[in-house]
C-alpha positions in Angstrom: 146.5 20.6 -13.8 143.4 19.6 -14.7 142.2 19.7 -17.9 138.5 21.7 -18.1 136.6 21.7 -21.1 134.9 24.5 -21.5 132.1 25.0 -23.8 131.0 29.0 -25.0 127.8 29.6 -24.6 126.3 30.7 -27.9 123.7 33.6 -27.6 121.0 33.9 -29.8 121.2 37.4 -31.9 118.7 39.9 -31.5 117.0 40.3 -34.3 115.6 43.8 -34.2 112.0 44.2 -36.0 113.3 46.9 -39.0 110.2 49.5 -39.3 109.0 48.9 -42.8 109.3 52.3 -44.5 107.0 53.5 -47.0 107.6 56.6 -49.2 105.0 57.9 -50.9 105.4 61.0 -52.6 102.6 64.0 -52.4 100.9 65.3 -55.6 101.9 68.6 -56.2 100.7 71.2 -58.8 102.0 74.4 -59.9 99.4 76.6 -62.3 100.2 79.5 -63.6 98.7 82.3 -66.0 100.0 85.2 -68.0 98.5 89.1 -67.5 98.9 92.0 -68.8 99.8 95.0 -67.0 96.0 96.0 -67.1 95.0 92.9 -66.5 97.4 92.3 -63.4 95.5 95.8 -61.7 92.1 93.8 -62.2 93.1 91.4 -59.0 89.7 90.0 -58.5 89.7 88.7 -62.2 93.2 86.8 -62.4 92.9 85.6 -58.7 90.0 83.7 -59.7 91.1 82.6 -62.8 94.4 81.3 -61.4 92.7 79.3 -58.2 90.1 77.5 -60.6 92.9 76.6 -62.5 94.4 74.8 -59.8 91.0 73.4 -58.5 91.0 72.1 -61.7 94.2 70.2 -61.6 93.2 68.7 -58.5 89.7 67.6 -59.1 90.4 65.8 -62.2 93.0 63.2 -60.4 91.7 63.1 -56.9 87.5 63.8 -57.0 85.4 66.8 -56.3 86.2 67.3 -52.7 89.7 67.2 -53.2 90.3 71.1 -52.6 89.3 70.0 -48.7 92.7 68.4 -49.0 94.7 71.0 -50.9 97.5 73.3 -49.2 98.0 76.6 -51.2 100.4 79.2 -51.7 99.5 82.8 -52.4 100.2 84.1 -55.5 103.9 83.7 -57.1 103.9 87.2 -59.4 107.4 87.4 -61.9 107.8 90.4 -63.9 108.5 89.9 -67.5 109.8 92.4 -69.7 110.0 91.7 -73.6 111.1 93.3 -76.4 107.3 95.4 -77.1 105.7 94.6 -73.6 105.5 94.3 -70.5 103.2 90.8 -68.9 103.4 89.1 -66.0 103.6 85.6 -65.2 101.6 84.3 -61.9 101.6 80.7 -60.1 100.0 79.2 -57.7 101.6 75.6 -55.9 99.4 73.0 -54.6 100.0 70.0 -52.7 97.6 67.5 -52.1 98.3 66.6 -48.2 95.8 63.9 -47.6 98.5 61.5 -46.3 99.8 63.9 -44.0 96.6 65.0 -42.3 95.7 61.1 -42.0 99.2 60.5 -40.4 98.8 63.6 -38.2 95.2 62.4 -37.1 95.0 59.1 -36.7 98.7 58.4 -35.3 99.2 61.0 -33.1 
C-alpha cells in the first residue's frame, strides 16, 4: 500500500457581524393629584390641573415642544377612604416616545 499524506483542509470560520444592540430606556412620568369628592365632580378643573402637571414634568427635561412627543394615558382614578373622609387620588402616565417614532419613521 501506498502511503498517502493527506493534508485537511482548514476552513476559515465565519465570523458573523453581531448587530450591536443598544438599549436605551424611555422617560416615563407618572403625575398624580389628590380631590375631594366635590372636587372630583368639577372634571374640567382637576383634568387640567393633572395634564399641566405632567406637561410640566416633561418640559423641564426635554424642551417646550416635548408634549409633541408624549404618549398619555387617561386618567388613573383610586378611591381612598380614611378614617374622616373620603378623597381621591388621580394619575396620569407619560412616556416620552421620541426614540420610537424616529425608529418607526426613519427605518421602516
Amino acid at each position: 500500500m501506498k502511503n498517502i499524506n493527506t493534508t485537511t483542509a482548514k476552513k476559515p470560520l465565519l465570523i458573523e457581524n453581531k448587530k450591536k444592540i443598544e438599549e436605551k430606556f424611555l422617560d416615563v412620568y407618572a403625575c398624580s393629584i389628590n380631590v375631594s369628592p366635590q372636587e372630583y365632580k368639577a372634571v374640567d378643573e382637576w383634568t387640567r390641573r393633572l395634564f399641566l402637571k405632567a406637561e410640566k414634568c416633561f418640559t423641564l427635561k426635554k424642551g417646550l415642544n416635548a408634549m409633541a412627543n408624549v404618549a398619555l394615558t387617561p386618567p388613573l382614578v383610586i378611591e381612598k377612604q380614611g378614617d374622616i373622609k373620603k378623597s381621591y387620588q388621580i394619575y396620569v402616565i407619560g412616556v416620552y416616545v421620541e426614540e420610537v417614532i424616529k425608529r418607526e419613521v426613519f427605518n421602516a
